[in-house]
Structure formats: structure tokens, C-alpha cells
MITIGU-407115 format. One record per residue: residue number from 1; x, y, z of N, C-alpha, C in turn; chain. Coordinates in steps of 0.2 Angstrom, whole numbers, plus 5000, padded with zeros to 4 digits. Atoms other than C-alpha are relative to their C-alpha. Layout:
// residues N
@pos->NUM&n.c1->X&n.c2->Y&n.c3->Z&ca.c1->X&ca.c2->Y&ca.c3->Z&c.c1->X&c.c2->Y&c.c3->Z&unit->A
...
***
This chain:
// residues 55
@pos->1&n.c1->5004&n.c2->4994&n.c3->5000&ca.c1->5000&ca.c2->5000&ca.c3->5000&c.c1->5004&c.c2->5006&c.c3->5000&unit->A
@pos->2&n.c1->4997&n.c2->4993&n.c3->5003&ca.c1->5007&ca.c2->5019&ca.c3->4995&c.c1->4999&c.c2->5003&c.c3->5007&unit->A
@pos->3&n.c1->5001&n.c2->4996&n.c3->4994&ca.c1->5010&ca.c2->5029&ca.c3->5009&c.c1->4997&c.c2->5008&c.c3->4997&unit->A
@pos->4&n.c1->5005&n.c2->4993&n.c3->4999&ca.c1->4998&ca.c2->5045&ca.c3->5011&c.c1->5005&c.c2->5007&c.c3->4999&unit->A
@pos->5&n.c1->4997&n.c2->4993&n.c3->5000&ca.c1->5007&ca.c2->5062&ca.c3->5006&c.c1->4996&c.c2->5004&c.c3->5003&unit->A
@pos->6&n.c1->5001&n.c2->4992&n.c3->4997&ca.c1->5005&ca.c2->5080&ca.c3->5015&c.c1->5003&c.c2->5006&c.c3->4995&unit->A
@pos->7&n.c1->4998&n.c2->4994&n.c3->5005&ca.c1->5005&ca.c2->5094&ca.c3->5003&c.c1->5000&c.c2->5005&c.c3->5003&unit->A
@pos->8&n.c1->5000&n.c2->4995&n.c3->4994&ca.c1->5012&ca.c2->5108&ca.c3->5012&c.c1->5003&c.c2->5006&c.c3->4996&unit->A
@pos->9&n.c1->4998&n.c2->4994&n.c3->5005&ca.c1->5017&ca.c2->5127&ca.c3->5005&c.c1->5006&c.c2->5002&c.c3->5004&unit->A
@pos->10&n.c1->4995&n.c2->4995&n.c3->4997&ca.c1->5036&ca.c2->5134&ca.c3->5010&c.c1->4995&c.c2->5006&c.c3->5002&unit->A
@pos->11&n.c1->5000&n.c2->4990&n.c3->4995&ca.c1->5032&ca.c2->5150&ca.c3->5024&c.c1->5005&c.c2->5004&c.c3->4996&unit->A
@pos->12&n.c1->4996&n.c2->4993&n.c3->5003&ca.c1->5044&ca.c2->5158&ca.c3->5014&c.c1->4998&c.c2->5006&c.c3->4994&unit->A
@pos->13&n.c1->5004&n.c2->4997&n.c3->5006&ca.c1->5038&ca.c2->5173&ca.c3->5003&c.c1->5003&c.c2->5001&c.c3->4996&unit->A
@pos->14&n.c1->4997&n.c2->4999&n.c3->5009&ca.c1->5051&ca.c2->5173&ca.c3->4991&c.c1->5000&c.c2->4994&c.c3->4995&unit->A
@pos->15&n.c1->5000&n.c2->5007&n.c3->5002&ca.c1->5050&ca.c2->5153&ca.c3->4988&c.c1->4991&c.c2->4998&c.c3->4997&unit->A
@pos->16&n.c1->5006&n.c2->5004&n.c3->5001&ca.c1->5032&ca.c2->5147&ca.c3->4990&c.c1->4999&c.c2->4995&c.c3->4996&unit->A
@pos->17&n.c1->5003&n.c2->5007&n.c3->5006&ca.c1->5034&ca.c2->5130&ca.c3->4983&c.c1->4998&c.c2->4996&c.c3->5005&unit->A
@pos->18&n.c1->5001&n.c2->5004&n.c3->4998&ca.c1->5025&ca.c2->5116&ca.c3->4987&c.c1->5001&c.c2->4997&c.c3->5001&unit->A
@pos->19&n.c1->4994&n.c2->5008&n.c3->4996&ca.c1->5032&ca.c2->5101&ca.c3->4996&c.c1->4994&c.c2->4997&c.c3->4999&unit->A
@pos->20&n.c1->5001&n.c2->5005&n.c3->4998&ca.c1->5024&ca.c2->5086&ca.c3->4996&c.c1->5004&c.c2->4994&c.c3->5004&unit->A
@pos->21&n.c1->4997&n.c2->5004&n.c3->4995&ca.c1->5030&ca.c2->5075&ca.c3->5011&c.c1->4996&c.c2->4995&c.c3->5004&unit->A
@pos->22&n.c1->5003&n.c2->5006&n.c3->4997&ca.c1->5026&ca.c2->5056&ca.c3->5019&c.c1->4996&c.c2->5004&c.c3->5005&unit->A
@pos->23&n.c1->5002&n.c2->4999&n.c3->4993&ca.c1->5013&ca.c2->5058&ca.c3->5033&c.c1->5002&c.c2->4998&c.c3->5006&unit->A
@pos->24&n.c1->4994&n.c2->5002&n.c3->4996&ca.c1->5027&ca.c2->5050&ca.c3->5043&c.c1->5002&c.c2->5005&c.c3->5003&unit->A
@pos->25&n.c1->4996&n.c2->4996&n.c3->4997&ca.c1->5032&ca.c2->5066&ca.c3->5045&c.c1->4997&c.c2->5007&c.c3->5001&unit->A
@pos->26&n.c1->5003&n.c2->4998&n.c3->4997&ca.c1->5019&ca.c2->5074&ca.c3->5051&c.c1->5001&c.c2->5001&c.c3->5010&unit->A
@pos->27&n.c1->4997&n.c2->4997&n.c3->4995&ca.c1->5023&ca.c2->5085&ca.c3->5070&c.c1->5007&c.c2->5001&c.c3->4999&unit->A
@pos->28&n.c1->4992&n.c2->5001&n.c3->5000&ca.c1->5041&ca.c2->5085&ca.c3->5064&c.c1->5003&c.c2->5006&c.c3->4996&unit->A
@pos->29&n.c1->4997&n.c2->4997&n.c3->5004&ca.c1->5052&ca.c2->5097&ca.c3->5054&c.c1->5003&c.c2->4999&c.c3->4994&unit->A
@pos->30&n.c1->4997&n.c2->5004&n.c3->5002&ca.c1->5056&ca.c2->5096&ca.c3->5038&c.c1->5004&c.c2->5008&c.c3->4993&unit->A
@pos->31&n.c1->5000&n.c2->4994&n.c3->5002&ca.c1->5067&ca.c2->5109&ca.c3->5027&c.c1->5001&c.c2->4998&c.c3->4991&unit->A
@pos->32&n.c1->5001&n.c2->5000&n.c3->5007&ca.c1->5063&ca.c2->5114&ca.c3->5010&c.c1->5006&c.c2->4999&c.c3->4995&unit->A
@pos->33&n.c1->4995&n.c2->4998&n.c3->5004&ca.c1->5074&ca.c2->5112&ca.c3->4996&c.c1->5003&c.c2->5003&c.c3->4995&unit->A
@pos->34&n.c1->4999&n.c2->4997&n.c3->5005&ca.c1->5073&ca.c2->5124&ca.c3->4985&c.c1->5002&c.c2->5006&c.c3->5005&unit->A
@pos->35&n.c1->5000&n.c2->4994&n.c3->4997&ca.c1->5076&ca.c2->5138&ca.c3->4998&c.c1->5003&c.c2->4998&c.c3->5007&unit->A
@pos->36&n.c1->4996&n.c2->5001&n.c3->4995&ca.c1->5083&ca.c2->5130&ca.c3->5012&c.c1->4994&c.c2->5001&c.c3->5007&unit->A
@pos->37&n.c1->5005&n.c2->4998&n.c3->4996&ca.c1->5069&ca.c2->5135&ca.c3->5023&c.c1->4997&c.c2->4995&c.c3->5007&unit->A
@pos->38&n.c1->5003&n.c2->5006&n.c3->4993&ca.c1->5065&ca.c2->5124&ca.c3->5041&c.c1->4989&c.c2->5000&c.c3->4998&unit->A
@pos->39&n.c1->5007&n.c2->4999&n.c3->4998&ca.c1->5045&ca.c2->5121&ca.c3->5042&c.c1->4996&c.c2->4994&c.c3->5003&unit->A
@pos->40&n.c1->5004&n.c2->5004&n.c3->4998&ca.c1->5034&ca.c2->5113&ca.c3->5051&c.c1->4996&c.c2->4996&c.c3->5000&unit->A
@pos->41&n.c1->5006&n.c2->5004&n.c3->5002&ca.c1->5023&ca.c2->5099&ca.c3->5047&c.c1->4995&c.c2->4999&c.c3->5004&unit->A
@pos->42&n.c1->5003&n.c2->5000&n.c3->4993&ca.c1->5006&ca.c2->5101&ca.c3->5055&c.c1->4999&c.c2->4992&c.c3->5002&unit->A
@pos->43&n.c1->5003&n.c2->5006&n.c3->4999&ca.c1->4997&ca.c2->5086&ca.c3->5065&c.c1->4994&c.c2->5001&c.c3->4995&unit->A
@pos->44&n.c1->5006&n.c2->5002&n.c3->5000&ca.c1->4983&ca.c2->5078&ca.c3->5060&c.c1->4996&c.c2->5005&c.c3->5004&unit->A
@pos->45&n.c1->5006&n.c2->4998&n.c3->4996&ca.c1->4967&ca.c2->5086&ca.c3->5065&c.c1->4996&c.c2->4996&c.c3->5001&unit->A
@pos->46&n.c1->5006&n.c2->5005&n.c3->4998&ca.c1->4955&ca.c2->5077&ca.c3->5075&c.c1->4993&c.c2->5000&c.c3->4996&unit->A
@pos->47&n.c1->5008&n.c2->4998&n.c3->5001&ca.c1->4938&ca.c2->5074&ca.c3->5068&c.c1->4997&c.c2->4995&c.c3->5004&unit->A
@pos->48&n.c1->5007&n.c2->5005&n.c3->4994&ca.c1->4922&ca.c2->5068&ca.c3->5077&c.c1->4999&c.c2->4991&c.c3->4996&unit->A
@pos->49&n.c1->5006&n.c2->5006&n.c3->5001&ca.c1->4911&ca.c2->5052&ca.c3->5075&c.c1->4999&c.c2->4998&c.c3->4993&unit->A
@pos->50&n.c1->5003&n.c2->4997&n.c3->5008&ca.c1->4903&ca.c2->5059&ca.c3->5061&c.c1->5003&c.c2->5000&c.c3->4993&unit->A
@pos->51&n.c1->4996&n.c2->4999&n.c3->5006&ca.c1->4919&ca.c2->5060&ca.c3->5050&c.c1->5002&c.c2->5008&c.c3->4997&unit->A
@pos->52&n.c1->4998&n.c2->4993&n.c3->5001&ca.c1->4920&ca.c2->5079&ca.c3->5050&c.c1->5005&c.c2->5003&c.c3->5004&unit->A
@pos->53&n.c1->4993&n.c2->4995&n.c3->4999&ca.c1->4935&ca.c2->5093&ca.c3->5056&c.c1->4996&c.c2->5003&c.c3->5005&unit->A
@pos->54&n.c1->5002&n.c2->4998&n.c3->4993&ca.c1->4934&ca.c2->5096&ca.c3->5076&c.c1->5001&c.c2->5006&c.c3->4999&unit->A
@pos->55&n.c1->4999&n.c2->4996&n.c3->4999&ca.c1->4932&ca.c2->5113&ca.c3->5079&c.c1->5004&c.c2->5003&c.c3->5006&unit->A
***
């Protein structure tokens, strides 16, 4: 089975490229490499029951 990517945007304003990175690396750091840039990957967000995004 394929591991789950996280599409994430470099925080830097001169760069803004898009990372795609394993969900493995998710709460972790990871740095860009077009700009050098540290960022952080967020967690997961919880959702209910229902299958919807905890508020």
C-alpha cells in the first residue's frame, strides 16, 4: 500500500513552493529544498464520529 502524502506550502515569501512530504512526517520538521527553509509539518486534526473537522 502507497504511503499518504501531505502537501504543504514553504512559509517563505520569496520561495512558495510546494512540498509534498510522507505523513510519517507529520509534528516534525522538515526543510525545503529549493530555499533552504525549516517548516513545520502540521498534525493531523482530530475529527468527530461523524467523520467531520473538530472545531
Amino acid at each position: 500500500m502507497e504511503e499518504q502524502s501531505v502537501r504543504i506550502m514553504c512559509p517563505n515569501l520569496a520561495c512558495r513552493k510546494v512540498l509534498a512530504v510522507p505523513s510519517s512526517c507529520r509534528g516534525k520538521t522538515v526543510r525545503c529544498r529549493t530555499c533552504g527553509t525549516n517548516i513545520r509539518v502540521p498534525k493531523p486534526t482530530p475529527t468527530k464520529p461523524d467523520g467531520t473537522a473538530a472545531a
